[in-house]
C-alpha positions as CSV (number, residue, x, y, z in Angstrom):
1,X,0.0,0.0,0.0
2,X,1.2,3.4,-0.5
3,X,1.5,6.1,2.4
4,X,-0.8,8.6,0.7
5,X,-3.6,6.2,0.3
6,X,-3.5,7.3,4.1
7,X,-4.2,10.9,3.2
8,X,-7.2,13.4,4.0
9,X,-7.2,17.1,3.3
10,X,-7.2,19.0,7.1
11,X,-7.9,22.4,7.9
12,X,-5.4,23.9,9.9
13,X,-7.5,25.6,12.3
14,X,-8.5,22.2,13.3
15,X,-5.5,21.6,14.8
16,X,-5.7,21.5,19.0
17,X,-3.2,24.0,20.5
18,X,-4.4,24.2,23.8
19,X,-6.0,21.1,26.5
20,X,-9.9,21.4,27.1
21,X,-11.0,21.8,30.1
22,X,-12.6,19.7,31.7
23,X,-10.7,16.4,30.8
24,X,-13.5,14.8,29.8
25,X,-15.4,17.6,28.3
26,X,-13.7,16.9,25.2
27,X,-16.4,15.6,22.0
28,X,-16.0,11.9,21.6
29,X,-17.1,10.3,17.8
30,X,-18.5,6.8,18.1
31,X,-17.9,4.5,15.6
32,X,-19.7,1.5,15.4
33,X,-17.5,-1.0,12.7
34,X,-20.6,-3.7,12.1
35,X,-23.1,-0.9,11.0
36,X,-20.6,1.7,9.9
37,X,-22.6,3.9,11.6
38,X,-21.8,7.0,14.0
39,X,-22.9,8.9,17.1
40,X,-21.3,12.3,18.5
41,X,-20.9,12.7,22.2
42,X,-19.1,14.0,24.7
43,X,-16.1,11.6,26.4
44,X,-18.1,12.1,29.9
45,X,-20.4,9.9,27.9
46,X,-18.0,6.9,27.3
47,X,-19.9,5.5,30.8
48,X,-22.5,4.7,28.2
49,X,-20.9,2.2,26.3
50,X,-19.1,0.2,28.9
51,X,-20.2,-1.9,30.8
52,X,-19.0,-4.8,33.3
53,X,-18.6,-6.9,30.7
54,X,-15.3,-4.8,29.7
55,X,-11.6,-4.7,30.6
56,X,-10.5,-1.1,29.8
57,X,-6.7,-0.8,29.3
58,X,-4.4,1.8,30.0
59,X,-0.8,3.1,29.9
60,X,0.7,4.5,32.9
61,X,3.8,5.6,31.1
62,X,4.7,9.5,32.4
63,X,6.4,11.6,29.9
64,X,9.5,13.6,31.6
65,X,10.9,16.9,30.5
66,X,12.3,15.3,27.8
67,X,13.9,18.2,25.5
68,X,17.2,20.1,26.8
69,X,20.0,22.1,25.2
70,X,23.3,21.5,25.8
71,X,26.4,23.9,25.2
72,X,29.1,22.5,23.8
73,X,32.4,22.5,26.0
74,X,34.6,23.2,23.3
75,X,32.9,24.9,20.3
76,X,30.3,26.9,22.8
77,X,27.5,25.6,20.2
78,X,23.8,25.5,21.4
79,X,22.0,21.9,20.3
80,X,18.9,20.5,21.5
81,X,18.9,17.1,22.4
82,X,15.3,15.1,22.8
83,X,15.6,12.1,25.4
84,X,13.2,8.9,23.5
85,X,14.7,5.9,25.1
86,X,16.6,4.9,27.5
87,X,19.2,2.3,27.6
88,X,20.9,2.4,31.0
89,X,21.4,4.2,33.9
90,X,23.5,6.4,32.2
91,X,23.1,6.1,28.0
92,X,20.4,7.3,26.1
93,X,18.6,7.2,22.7
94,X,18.3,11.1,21.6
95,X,17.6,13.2,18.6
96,X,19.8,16.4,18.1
97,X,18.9,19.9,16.7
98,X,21.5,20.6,14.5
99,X,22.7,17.1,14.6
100,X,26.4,18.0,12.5
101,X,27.4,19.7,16.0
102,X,26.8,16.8,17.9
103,X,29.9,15.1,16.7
104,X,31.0,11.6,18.5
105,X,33.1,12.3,21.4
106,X,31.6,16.0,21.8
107,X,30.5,17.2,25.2
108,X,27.6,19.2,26.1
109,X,27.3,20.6,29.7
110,X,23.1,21.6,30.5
111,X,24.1,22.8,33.9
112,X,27.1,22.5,36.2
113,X,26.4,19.0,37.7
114,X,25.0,17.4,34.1
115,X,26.4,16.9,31.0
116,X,26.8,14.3,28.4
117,X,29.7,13.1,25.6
118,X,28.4,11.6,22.6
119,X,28.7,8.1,21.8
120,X,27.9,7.2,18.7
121,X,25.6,8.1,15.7
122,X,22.5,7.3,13.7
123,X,19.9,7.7,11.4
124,X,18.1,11.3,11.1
125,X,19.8,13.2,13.7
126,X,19.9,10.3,16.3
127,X,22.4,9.9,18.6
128,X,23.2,7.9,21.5
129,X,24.7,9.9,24.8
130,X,26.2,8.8,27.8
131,X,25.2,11.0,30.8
132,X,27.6,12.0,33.5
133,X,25.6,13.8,36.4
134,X,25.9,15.1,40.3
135,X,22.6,14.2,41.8
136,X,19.8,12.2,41.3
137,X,19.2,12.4,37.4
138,X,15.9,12.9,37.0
139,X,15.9,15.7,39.8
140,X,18.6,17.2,36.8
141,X,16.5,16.6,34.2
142,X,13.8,18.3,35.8
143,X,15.2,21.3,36.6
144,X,16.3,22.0,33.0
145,X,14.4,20.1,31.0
146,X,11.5,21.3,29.1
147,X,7.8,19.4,28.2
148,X,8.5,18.0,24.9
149,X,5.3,19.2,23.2
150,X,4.6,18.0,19.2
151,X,5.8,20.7,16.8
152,X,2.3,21.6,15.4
153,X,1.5,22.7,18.9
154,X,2.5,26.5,19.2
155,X,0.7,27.5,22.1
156,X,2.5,27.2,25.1
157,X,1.2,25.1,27.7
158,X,0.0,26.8,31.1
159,X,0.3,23.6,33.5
160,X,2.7,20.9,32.5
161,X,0.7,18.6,33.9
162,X,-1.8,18.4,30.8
163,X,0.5,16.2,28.7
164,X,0.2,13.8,31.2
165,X,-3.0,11.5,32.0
166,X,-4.4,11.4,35.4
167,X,-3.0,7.8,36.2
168,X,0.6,8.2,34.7
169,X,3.3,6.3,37.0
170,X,6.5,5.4,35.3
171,X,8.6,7.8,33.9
172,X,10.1,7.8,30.7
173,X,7.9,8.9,27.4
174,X,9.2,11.7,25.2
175,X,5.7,12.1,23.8
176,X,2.5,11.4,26.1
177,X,-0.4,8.8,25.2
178,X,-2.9,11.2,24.2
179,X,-5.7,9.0,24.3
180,X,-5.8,8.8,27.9
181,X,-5.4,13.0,28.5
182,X,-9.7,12.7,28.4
183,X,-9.8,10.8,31.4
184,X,-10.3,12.3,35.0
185,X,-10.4,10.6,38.2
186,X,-13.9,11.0,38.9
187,X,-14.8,9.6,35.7
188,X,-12.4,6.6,36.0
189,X,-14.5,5.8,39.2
190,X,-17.6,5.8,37.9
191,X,-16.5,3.3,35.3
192,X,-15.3,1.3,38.3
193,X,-18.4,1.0,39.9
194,X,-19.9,0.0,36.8
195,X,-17.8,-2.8,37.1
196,X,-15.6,-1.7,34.0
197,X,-12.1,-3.7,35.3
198,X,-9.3,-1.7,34.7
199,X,-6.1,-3.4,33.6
200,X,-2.5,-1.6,33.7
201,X,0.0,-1.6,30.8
202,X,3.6,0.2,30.1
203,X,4.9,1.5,26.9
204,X,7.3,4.4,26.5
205,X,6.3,6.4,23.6
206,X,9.6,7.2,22.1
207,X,9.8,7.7,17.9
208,X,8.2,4.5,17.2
209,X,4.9,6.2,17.4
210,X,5.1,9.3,16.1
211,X,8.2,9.5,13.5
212,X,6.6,10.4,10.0
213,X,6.0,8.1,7.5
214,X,8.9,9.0,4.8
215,X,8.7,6.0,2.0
216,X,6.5,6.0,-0.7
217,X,5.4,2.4,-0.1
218,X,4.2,1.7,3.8
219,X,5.8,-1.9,3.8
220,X,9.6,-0.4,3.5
221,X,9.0,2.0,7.0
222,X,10.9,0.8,9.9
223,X,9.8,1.7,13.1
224,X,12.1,2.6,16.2
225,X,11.7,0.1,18.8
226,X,9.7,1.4,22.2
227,X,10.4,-0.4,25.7
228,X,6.9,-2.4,27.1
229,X,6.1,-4.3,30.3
230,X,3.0,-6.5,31.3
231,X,2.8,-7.1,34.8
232,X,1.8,-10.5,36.4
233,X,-1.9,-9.0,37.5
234,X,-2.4,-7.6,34.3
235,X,-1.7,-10.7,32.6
236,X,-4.3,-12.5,34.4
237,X,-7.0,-9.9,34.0
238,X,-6.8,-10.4,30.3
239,X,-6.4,-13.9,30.5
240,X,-9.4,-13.9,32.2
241,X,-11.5,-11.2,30.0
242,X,-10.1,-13.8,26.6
243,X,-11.9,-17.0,28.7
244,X,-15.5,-14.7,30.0
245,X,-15.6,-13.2,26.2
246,X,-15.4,-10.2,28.1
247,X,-14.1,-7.1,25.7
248,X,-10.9,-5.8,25.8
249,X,-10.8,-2.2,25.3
250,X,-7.4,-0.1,24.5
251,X,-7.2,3.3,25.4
252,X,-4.5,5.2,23.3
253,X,-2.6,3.0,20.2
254,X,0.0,2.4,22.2
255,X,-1.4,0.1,24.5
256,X,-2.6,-1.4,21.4
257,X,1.0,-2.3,20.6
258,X,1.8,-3.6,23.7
259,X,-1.3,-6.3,23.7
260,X,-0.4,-7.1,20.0
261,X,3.3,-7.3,20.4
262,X,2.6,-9.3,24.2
263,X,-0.1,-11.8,23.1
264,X,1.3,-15.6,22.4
265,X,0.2,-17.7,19.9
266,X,-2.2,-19.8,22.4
267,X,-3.6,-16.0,22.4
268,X,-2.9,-15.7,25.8
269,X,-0.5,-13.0,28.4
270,X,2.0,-14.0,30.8
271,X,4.5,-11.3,32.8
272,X,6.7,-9.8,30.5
273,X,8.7,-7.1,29.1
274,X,10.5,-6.1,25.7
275,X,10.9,-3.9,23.4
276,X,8.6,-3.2,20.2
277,X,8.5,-2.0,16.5
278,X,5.2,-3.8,15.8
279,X,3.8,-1.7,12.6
280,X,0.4,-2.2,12.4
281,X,-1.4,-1.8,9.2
282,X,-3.9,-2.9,6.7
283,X,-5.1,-6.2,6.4
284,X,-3.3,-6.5,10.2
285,X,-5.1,-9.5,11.8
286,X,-5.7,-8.0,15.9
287,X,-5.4,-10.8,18.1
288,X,-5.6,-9.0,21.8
289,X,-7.8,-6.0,20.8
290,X,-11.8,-5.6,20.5
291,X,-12.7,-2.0,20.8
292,X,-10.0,1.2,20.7
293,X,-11.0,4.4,22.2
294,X,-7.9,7.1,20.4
295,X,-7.4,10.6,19.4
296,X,-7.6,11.5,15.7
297,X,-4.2,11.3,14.2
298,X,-2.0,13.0,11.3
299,X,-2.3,12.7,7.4
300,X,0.1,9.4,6.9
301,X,0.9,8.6,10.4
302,X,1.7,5.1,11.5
303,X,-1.5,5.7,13.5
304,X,-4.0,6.2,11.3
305,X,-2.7,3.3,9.4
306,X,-3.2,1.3,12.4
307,X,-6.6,2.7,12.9
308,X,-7.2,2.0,9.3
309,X,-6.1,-1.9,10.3
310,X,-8.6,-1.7,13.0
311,X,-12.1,0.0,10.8
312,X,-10.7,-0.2,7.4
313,X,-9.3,2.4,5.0
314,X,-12.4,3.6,3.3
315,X,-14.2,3.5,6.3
316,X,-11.7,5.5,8.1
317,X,-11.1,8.2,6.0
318,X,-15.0,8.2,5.9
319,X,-15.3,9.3,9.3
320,X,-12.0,11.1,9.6
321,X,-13.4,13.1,6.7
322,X,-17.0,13.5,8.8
323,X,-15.0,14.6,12.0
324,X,-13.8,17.5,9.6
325,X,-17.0,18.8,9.1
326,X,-18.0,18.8,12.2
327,X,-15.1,20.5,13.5
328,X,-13.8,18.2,15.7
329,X,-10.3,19.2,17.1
330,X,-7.2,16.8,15.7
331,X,-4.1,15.5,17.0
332,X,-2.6,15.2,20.5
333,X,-5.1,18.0,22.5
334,X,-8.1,17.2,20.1
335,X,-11.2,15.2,20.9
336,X,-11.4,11.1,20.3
337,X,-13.2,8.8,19.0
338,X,-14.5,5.7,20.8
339,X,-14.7,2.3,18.2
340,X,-16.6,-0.4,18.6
């Protein structure tokens, strides 16, 4: 298939540059797959379509300040560096801004007790850093690190805390799950005592998920790998949803990944861990997966491609193109949709 059979024409205006507030006062689109039809609602409404008969799962992944600049020691050059994956206590997966300063063997001090040399070198301004630090790291980071918000975002953000979801735990996302930003606690209660079971995944959302789509033909894009975990208790809930014929519900594509890139061929979970760079596209077979609740995503993304896997192309773009005319708002501080 080719990437701009994943195309549809978006007005700019469309584009969400600020959080809504409430959480869940954001406009959810239902699509139902078996009657192609479709509903407009609010996310507050989601109670309406779950029931106990439903595992809901989420990402607790926490995105950290993940873009710094860095002087460098010798040359006095200013480069940003954006953290997507970490490999140790003290290396790192980055991408550079300009990359041609960030020369193997360069240092680059971002405050007087943290700096890192460069290690080696990759692909499209990647590079891999070894941090040297006095302190506690992520105290470090925090103090100069910056939210890493998308580039067609150019509104800054008032409280940093709205690129994270309410039940974020683990650090280390460069980019947040945006499908869970519509959630609040209250509302995540009152799917609780609808008996909606609530089942806890990890995936670090690192370039994987959101580096663009750059080869005419989707089968030769390579995705970057992004680190996942499945816990014992998790595994069991969804072992146990598969035997009830309960529904397994995804919130955010990248829990998607995780259940598609966890689930053995018995089509069950056990505890694990690993790292990912599942690409999920049409005529993609889901094994874990039964209903997706997601954000609308960019014109070629990996994730509308996966969504397109999930409804079908046509059928898609169909209500991609219908959430245009009614306005909805796109990308990572727009409204979702909710498929059934």
């Amino acid at each position: 298939m080719k990437t701009s059979d994943f195309y549809y024409d978006l007005p700019q205006e469309l584009i969400a540059q600020h959080p809504i507030e409430p959480r869940d006062a954001s406009r959810l689109l239902v699509y139902d797959r078996k009657t192609g039809k479709t509903e407009h609602r609010h996310f507050y409404d989601i109670t309406d379509y779950l029931t106990e008969n439903d595992v809901l799962v989420i990402n607790n992944t926490r995105v950290i300040p993940a873009r710094i600049y860095g002087k460098g020691r010798e040359t006095g050059c200013r480069v940003e560096f954006l953290l997507h994956k970490r490999i140790d206590l003290y290396e790192w997966k980055v991408l550079c801004k300009p990359a041609k300063k960030a020369k193997i063997g360069s240092v680059f001090d971002f405050s007087d007790k943290l700096s890192c040399t460069v290690v080696d070198t990759g692909e499209m301004g990647e590079r891999t850093v070894r941090f040297s630090f006095d302190g506690v790291f992520e105290q470090l980071l925090a103090e100069v690190g910056q939210t890493p918000l998308p580039p067609y975002i150019h509104e800054k953000l008032k409280d940093g805390s709205r690129y994270n979801t309410v039940y974020a735990k683990c650090d280390g996302s460069c980019a947040a799950p945006t499908a869970g930003l519509h959630f609040t606690p209250s509302l995540l209660e009152k799917l609780r005592q609808k008996g909606v079971t609530i089942a806890e995944v990890l995936l670090h959302v690192g370039l994987g998920t959101f580096r663009p789509v750059q080869t005419d033909s989707i089968e030769t894009h390579k995705m970057h790998s992004e680190y996942w975990e499945i816990s014992e208790e998790t595994a069991k809930l969804l072992n146990d949803a598969k035997k009830s014929k309960k529904r397994i519900i995804c919130v955010g594509t990248t829990s998607v990944r995780v259940l598609e890139s966890a689930i053995k061929s018995d089509g069950t979970f056990e505890k694990s861990c690993g790292n990912t760079e599942i690409f999920i596209y049409p005529p993609y077979k889901f094994k874990a997966v039964d209903a997706l609740i997601t954000n609308f995503h960019l014109p070629e993304s990996t994730l509308i491609m996966l969504v397109s896997a999930f409804c079908g192309r046509e059928e898609t773009l169909n209500f991609y193109r219908e959430a245009v005319k009614e306005k909805y708002r796109f990308f990572s501080f727009g409204d979702a949709c909710l498929l059934l």
